[in-house]
N, CA, C and O atoms as a CHARMM CRD file, in Angstrom:
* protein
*
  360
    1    1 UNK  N    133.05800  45.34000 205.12900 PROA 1      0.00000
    2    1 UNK  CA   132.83700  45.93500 203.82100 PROA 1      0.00000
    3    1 UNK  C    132.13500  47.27900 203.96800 PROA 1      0.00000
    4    1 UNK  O    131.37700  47.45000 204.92400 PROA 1      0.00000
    5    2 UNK  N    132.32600  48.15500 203.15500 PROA 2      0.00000
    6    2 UNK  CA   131.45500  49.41500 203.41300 PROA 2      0.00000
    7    2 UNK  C    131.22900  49.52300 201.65100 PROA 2      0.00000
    8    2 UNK  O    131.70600  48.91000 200.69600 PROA 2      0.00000
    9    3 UNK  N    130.20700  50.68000 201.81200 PROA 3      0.00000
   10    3 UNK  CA   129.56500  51.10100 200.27600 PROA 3      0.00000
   11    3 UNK  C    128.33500  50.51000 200.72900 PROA 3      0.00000
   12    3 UNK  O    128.02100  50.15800 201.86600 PROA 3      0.00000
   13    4 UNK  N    127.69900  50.45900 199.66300 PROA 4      0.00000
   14    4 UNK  CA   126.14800  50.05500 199.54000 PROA 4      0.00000
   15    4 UNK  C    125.46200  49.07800 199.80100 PROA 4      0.00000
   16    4 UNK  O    125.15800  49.12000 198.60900 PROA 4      0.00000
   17    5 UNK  N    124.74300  47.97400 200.29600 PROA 5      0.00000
   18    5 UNK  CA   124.32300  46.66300 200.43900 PROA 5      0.00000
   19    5 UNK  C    124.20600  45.89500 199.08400 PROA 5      0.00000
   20    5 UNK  O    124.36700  44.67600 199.14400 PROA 5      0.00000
   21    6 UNK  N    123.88700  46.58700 197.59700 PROA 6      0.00000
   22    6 UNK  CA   124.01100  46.25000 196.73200 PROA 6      0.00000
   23    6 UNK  C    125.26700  46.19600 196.38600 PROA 6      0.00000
   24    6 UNK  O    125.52200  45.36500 195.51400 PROA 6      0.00000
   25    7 UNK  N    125.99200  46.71400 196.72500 PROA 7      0.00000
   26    7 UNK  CA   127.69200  46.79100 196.11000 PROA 7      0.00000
   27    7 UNK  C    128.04400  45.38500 196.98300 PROA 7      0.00000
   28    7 UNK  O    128.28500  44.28500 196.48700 PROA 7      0.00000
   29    8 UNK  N    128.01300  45.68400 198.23900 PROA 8      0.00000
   30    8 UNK  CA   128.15700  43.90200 199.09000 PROA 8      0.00000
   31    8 UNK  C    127.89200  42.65800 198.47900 PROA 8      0.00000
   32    8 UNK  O    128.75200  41.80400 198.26700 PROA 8      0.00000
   33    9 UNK  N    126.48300  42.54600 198.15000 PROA 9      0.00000
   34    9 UNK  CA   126.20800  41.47100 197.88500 PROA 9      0.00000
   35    9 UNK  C    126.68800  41.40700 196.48400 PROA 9      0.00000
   36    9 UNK  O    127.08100  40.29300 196.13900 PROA 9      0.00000
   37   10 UNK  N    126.75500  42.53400 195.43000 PROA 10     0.00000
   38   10 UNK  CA   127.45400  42.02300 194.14100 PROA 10     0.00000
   39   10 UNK  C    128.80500  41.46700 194.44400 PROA 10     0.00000
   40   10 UNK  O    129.03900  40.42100 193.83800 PROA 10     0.00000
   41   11 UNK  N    129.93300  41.98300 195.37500 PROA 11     0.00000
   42   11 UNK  CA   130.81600  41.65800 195.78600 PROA 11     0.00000
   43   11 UNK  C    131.07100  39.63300 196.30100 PROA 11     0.00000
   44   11 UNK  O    131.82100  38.72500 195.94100 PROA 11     0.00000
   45   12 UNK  N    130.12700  39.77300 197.12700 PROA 12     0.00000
   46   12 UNK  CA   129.63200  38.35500 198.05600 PROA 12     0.00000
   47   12 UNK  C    129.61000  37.58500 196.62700 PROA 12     0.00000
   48   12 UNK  O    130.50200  36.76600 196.40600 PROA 12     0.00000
   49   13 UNK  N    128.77400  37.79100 195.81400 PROA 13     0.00000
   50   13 UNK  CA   128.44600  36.64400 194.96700 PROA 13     0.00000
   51   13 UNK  C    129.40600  36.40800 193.53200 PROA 13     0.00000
   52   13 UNK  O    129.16700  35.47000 192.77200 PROA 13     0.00000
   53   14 UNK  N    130.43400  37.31900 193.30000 PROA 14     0.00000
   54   14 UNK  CA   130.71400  37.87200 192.71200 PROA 14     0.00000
   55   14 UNK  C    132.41500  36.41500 192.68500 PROA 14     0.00000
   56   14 UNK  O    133.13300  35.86700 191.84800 PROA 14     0.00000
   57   15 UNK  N    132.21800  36.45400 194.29900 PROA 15     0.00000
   58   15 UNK  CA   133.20000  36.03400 194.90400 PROA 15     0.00000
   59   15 UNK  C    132.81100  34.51600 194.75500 PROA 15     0.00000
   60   15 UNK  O    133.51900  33.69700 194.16800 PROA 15     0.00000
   61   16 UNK  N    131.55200  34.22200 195.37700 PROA 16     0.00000
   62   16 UNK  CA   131.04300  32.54200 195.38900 PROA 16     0.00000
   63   16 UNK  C    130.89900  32.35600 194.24100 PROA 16     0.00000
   64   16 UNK  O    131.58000  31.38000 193.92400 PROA 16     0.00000
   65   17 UNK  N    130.26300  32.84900 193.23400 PROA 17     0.00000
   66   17 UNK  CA   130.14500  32.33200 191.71500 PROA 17     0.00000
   67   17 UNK  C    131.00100  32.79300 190.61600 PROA 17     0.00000
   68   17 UNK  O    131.21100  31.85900 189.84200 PROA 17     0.00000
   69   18 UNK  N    131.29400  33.35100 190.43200 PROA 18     0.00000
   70   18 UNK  CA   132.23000  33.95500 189.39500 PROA 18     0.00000
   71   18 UNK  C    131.26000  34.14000 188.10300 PROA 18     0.00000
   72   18 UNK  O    131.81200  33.76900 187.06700 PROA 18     0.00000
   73   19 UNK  N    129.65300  34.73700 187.89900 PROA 19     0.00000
   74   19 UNK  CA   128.69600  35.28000 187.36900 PROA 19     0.00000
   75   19 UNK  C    129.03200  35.36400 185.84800 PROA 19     0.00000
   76   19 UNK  O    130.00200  36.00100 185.44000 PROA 19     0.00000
   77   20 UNK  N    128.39200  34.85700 185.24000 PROA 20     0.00000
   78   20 UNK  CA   128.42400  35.35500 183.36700 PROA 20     0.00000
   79   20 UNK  C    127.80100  36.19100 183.53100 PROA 20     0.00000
   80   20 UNK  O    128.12400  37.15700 182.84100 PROA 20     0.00000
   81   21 UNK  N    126.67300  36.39600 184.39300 PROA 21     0.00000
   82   21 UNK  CA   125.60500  37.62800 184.50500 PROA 21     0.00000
   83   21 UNK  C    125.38700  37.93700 185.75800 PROA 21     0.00000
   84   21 UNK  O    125.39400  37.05200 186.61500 PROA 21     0.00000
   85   22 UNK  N    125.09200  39.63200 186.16000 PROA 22     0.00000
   86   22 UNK  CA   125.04600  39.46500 187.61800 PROA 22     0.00000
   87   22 UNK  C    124.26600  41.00100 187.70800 PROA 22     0.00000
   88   22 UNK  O    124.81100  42.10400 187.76200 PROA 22     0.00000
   89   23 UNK  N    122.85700  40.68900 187.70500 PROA 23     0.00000
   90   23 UNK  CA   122.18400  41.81000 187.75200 PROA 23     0.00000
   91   23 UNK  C    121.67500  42.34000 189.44000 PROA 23     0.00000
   92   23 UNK  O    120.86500  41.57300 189.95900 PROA 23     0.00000
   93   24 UNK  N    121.96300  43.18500 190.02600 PROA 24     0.00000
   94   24 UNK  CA   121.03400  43.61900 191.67400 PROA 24     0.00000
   95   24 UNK  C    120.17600  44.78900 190.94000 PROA 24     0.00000
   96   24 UNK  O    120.38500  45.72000 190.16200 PROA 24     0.00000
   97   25 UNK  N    118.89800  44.10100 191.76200 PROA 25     0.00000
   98   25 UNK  CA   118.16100  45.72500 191.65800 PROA 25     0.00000
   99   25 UNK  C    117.46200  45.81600 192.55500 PROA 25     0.00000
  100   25 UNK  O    116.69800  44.87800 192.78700 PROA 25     0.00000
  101   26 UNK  N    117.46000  47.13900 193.51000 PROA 26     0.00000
  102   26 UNK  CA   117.13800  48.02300 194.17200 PROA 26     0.00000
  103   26 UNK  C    115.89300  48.14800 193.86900 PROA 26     0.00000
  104   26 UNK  O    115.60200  49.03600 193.06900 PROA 26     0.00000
  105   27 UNK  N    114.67000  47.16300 194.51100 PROA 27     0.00000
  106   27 UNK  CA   113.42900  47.25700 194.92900 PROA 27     0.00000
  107   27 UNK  C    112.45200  48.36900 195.94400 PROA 27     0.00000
  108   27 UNK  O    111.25800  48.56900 195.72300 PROA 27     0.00000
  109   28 UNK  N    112.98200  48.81500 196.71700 PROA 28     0.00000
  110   28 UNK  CA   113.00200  48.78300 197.97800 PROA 28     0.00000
  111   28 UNK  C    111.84000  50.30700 197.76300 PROA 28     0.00000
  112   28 UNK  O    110.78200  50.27900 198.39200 PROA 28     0.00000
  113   29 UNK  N    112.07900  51.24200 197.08000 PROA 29     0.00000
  114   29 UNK  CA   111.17100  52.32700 196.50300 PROA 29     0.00000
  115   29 UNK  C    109.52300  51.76900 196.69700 PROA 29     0.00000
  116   29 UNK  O    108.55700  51.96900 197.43300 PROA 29     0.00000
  117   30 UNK  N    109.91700  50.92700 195.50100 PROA 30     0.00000
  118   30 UNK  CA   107.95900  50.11200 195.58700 PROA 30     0.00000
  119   30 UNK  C    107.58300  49.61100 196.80400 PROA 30     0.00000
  120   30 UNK  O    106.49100  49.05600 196.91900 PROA 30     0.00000
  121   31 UNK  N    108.29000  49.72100 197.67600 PROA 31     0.00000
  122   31 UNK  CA   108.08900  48.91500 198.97600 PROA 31     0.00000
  123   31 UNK  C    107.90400  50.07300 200.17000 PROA 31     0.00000
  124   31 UNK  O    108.01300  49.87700 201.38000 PROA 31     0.00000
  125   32 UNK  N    107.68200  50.97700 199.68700 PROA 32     0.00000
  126   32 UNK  CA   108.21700  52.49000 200.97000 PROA 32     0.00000
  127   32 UNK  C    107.16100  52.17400 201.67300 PROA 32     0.00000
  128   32 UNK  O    106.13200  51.82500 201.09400 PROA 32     0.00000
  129   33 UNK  N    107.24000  52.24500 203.12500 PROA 33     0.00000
  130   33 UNK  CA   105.96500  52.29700 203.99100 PROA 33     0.00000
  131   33 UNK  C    105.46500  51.02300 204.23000 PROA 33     0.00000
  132   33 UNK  O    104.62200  51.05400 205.12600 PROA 33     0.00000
  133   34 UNK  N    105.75200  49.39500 203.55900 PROA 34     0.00000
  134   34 UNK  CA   105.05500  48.31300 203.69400 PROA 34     0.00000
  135   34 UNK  C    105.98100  47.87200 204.81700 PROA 34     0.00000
  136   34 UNK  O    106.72800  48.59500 205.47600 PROA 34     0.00000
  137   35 UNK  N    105.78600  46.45000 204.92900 PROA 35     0.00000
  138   35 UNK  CA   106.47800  45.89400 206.01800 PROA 35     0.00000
  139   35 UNK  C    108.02200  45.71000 205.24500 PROA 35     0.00000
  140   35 UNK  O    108.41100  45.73200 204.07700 PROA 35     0.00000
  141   36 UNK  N    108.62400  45.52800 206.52000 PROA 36     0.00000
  142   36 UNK  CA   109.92100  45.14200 206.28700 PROA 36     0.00000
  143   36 UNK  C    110.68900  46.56400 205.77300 PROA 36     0.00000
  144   36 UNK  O    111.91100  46.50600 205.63900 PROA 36     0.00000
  145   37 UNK  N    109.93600  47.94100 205.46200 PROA 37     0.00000
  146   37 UNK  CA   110.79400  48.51200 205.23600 PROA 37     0.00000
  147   37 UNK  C    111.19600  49.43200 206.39500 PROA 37     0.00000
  148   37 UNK  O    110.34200  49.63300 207.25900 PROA 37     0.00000
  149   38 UNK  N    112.27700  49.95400 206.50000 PROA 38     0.00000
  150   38 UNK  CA   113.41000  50.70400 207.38600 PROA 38     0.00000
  151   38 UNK  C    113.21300  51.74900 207.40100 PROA 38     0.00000
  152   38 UNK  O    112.91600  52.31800 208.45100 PROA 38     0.00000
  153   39 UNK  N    113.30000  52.34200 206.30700 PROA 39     0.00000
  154   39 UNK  CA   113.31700  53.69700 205.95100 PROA 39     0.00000
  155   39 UNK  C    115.18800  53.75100 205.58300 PROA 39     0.00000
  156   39 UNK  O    115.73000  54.85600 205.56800 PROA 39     0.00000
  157   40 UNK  N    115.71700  52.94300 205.41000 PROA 40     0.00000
  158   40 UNK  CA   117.24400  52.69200 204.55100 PROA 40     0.00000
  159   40 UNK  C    117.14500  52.84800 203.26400 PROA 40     0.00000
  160   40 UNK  O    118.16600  53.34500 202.78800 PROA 40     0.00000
  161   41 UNK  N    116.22500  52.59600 202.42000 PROA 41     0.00000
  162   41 UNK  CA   116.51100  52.38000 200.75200 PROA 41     0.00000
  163   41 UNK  C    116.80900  51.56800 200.11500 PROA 41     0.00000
  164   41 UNK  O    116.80900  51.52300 198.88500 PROA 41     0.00000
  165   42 UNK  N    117.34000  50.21400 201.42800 PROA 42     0.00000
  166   42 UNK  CA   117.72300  49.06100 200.94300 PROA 42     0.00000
  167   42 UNK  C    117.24500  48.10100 201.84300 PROA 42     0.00000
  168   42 UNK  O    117.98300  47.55000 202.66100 PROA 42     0.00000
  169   43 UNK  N    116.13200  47.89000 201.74100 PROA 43     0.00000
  170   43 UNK  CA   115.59200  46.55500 201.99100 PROA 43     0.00000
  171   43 UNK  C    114.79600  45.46200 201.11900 PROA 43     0.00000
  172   43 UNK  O    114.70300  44.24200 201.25600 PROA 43     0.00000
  173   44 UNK  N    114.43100  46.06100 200.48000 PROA 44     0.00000
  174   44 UNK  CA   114.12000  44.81300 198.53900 PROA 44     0.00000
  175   44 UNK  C    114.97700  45.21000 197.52700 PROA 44     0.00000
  176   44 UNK  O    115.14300  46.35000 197.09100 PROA 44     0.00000
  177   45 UNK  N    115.81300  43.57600 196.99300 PROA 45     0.00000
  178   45 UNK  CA   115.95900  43.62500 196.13100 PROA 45     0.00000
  179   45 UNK  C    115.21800  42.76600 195.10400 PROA 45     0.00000
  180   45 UNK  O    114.00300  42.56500 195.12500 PROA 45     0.00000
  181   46 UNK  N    116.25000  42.18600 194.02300 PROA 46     0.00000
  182   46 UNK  CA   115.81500  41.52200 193.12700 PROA 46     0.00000
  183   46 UNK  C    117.18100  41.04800 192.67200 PROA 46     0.00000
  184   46 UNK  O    118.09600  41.76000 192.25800 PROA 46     0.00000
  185   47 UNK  N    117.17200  39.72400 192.81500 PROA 47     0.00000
  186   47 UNK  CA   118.57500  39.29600 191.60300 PROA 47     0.00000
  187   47 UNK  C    118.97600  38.76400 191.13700 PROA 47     0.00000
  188   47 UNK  O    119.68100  37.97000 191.75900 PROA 47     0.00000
  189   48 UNK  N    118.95400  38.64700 189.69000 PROA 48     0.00000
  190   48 UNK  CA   119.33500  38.05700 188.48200 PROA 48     0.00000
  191   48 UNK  C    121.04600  38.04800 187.98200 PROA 48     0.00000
  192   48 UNK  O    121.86900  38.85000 187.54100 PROA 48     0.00000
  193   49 UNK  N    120.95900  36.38300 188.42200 PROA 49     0.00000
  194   49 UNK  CA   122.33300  35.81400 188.39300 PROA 49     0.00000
  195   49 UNK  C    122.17800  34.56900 187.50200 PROA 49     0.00000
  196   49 UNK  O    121.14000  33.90700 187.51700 PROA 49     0.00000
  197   50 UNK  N    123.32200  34.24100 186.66400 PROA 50     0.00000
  198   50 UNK  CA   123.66600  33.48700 185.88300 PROA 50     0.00000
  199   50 UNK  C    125.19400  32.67400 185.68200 PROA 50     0.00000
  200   50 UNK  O    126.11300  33.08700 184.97600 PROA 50     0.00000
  201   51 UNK  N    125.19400  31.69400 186.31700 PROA 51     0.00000
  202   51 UNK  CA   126.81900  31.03500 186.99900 PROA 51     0.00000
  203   51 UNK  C    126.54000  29.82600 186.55600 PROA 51     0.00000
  204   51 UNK  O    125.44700  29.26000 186.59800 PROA 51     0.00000
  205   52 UNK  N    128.25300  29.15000 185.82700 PROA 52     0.00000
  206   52 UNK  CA   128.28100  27.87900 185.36200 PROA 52     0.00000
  207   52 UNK  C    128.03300  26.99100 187.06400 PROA 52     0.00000
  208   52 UNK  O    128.32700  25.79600 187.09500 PROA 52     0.00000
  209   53 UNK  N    127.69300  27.42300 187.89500 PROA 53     0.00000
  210   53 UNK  CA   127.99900  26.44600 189.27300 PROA 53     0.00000
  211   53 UNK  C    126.85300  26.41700 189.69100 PROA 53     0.00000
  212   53 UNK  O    126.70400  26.24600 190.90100 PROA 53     0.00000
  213   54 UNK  N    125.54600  26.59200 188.73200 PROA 54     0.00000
  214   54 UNK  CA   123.94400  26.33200 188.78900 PROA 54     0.00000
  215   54 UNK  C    123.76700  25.27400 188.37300 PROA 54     0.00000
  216   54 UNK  O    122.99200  24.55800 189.00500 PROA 54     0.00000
  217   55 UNK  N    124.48800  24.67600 186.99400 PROA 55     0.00000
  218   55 UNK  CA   124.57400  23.81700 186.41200 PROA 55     0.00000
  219   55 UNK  C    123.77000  22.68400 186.76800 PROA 55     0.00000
  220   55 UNK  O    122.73200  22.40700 186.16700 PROA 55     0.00000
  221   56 UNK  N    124.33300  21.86300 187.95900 PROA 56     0.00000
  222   56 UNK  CA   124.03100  21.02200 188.62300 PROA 56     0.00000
  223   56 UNK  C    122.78900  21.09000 189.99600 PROA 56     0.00000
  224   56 UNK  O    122.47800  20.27700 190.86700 PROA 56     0.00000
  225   57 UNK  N    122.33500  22.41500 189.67300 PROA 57     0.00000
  226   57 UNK  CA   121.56000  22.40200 191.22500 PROA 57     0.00000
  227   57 UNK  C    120.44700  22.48600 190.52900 PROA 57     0.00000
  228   57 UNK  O    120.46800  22.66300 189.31100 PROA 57     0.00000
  229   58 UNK  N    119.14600  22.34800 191.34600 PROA 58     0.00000
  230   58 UNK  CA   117.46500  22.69300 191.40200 PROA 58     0.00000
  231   58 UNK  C    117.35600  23.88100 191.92400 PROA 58     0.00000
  232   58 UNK  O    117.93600  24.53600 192.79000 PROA 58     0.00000
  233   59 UNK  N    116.32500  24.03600 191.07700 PROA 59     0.00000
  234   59 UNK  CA   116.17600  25.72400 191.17200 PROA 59     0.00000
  235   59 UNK  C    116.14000  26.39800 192.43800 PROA 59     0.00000
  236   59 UNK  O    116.23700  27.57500 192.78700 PROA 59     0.00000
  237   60 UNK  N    115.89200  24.79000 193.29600 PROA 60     0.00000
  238   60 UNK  CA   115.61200  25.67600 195.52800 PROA 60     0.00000
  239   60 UNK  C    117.07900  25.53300 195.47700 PROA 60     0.00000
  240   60 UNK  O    117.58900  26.64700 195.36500 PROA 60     0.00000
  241   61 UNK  N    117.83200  24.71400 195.51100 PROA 61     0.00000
  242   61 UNK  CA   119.36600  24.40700 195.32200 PROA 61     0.00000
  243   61 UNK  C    120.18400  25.75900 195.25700 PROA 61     0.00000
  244   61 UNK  O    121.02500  26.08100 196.09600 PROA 61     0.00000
  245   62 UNK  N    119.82500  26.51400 194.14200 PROA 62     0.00000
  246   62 UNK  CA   120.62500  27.82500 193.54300 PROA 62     0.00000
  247   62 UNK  C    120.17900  28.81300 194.34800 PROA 62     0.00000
  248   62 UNK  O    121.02600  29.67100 194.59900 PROA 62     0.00000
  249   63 UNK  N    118.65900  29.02000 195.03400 PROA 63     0.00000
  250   63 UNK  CA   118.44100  29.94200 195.61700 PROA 63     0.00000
  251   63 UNK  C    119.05000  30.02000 197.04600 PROA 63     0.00000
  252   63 UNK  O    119.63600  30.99400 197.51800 PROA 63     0.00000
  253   64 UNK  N    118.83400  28.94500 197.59400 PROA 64     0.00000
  254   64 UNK  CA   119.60700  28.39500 198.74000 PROA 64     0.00000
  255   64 UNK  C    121.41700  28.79000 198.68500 PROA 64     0.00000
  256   64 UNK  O    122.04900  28.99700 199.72000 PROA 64     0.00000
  257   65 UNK  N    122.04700  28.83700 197.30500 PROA 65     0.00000
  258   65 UNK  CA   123.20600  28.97200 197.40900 PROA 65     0.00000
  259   65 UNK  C    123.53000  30.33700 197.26300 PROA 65     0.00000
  260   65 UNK  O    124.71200  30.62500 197.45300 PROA 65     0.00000
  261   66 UNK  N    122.77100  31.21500 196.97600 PROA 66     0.00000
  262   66 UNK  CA   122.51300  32.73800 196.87800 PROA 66     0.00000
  263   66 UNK  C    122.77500  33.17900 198.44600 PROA 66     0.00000
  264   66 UNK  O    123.74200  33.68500 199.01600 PROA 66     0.00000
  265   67 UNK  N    121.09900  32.63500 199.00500 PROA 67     0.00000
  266   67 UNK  CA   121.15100  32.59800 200.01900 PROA 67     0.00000
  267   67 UNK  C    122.30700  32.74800 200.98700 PROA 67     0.00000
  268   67 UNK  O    122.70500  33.71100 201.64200 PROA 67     0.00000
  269   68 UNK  N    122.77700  31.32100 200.85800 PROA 68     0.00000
  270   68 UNK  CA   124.41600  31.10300 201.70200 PROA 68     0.00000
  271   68 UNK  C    124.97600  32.48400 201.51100 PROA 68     0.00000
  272   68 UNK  O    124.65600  33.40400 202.26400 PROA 68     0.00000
  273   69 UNK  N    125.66100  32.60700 200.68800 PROA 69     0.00000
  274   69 UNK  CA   126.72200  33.21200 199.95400 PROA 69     0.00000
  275   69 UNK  C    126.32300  34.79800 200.68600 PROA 69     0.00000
  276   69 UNK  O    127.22600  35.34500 201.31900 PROA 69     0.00000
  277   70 UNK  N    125.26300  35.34700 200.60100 PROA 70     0.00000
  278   70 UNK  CA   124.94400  36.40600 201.38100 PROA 70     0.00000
  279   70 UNK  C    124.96700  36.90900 202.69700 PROA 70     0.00000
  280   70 UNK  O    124.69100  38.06000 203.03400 PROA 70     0.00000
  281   71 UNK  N    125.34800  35.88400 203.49000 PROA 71     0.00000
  282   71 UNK  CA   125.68100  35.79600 204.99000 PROA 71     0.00000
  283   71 UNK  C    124.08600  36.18400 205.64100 PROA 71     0.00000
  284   71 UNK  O    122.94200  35.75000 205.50400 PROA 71     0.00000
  285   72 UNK  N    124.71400  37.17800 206.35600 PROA 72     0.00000
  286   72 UNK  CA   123.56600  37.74400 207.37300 PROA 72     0.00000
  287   72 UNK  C    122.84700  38.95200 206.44200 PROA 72     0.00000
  288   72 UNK  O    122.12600  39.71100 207.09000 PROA 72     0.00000
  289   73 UNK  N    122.94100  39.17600 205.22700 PROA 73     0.00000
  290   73 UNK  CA   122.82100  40.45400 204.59600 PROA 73     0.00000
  291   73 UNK  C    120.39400  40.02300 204.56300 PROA 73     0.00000
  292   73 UNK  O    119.33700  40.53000 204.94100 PROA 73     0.00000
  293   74 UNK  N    120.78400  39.14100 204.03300 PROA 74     0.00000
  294   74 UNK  CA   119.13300  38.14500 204.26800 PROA 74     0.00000
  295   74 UNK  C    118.71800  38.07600 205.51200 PROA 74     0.00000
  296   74 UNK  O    119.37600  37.44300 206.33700 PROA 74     0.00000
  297   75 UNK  N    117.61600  38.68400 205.83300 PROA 75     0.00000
  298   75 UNK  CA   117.05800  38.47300 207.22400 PROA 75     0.00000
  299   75 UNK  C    117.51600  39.02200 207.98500 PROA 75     0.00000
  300   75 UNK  O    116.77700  38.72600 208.92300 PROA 75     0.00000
  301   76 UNK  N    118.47200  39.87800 208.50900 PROA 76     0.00000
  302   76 UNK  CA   119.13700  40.81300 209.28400 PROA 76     0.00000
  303   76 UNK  C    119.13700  42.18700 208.92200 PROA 76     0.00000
  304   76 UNK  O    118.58000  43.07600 209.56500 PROA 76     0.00000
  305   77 UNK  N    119.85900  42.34700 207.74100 PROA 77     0.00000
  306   77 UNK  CA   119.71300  43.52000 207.27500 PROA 77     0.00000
  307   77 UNK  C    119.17000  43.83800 205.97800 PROA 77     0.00000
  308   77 UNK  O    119.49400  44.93600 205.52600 PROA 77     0.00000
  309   78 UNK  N    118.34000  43.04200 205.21900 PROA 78     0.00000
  310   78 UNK  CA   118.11400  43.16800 203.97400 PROA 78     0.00000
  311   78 UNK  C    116.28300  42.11300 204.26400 PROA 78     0.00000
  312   78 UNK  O    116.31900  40.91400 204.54000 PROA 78     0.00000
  313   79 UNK  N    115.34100  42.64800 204.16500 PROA 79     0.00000
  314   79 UNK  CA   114.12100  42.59300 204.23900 PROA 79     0.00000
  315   79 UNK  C    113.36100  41.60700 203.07200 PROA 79     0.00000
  316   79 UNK  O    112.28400  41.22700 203.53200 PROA 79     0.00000
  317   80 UNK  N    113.52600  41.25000 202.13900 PROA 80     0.00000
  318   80 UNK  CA   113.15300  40.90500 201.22500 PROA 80     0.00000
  319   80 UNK  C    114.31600  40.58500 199.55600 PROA 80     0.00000
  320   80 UNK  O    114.90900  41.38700 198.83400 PROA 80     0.00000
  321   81 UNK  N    114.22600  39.37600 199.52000 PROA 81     0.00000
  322   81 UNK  CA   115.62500  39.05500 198.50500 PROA 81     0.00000
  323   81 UNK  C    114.82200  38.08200 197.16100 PROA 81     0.00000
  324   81 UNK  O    114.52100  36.89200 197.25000 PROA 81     0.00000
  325   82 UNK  N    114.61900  38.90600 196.05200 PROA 82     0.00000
  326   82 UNK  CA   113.91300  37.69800 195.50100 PROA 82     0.00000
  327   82 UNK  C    115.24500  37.14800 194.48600 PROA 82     0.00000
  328   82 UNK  O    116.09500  37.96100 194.12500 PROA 82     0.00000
  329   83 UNK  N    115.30000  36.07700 194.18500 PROA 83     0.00000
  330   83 UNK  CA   116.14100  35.73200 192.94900 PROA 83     0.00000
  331   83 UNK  C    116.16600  34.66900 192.12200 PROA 83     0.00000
  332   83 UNK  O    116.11000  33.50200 192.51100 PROA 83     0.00000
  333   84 UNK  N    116.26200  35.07900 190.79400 PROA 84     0.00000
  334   84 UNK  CA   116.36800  34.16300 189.59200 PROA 84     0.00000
  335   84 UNK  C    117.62000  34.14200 189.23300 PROA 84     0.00000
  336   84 UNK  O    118.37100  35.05000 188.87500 PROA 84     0.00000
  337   85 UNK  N    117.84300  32.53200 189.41600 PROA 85     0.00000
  338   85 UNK  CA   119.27300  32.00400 189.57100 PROA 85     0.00000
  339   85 UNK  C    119.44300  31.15000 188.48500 PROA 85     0.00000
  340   85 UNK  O    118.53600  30.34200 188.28800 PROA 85     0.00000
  341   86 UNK  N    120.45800  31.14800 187.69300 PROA 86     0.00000
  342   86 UNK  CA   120.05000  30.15900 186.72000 PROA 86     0.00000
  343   86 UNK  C    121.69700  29.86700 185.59700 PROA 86     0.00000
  344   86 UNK  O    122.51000  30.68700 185.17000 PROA 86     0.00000
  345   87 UNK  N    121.62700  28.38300 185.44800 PROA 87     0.00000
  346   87 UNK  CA   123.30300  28.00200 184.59400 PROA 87     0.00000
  347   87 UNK  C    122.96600  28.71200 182.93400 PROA 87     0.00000
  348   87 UNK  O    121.96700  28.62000 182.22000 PROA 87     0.00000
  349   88 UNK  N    124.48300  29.53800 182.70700 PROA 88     0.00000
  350   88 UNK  CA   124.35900  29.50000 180.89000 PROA 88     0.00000
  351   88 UNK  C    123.90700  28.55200 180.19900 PROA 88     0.00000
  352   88 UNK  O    124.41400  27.43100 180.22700 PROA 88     0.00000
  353   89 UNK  N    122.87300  28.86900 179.46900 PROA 89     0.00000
  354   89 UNK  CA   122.47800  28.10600 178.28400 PROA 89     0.00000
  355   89 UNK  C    124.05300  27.32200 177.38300 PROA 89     0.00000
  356   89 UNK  O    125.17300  27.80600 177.21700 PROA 89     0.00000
  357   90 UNK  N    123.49800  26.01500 176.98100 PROA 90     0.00000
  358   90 UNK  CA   124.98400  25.66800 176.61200 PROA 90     0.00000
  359   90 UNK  C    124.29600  25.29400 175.16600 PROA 90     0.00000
  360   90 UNK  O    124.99300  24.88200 174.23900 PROA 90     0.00000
């Protein structure tokens, strides 16, 4: 894949969940100079996702499936991943 690490992972998840909502945001500014950062621009995000395929999971469950779904982008090349994962209100 090429483009942005945010364009990836919207892609990645985009693909595993099929998202009612699918927010990335580009942390990584507030983070200049702390640990974990590169000097890339992309090593914190933040991301707010909303998929009927939460439904059934616990909230470690959904993060864990984020997780998955991101490959190596977590812990390899991406420093810090926070996310609020969560099924449409029905």
């Amino acid at each position: 894949m090429s483009g942005t690490v945010a364009e990836e992972m919207r892609e990645l998840l985009n693909e595993a969940f099929a998202p009612t909502q699918l927010q990335i945001i580009n942390d990584s500014a507030q983070h200049s100079g702390h640990a974990g950062d590169d000097g890339s621009g992309e090593s914190h995000f933040t991301i707010l996702i909303e998929a009927p395929a939460f439904a059934e999971m616990s909230r470690l469950g959904r993060q864990r499936a984020v997780i998955a779904a991101l490959g190596d982008i977590v812990g390899e090349r991406v420093h810090a991943v926070a996310i609020k994962a969560n099924a449409p209100a029905s």
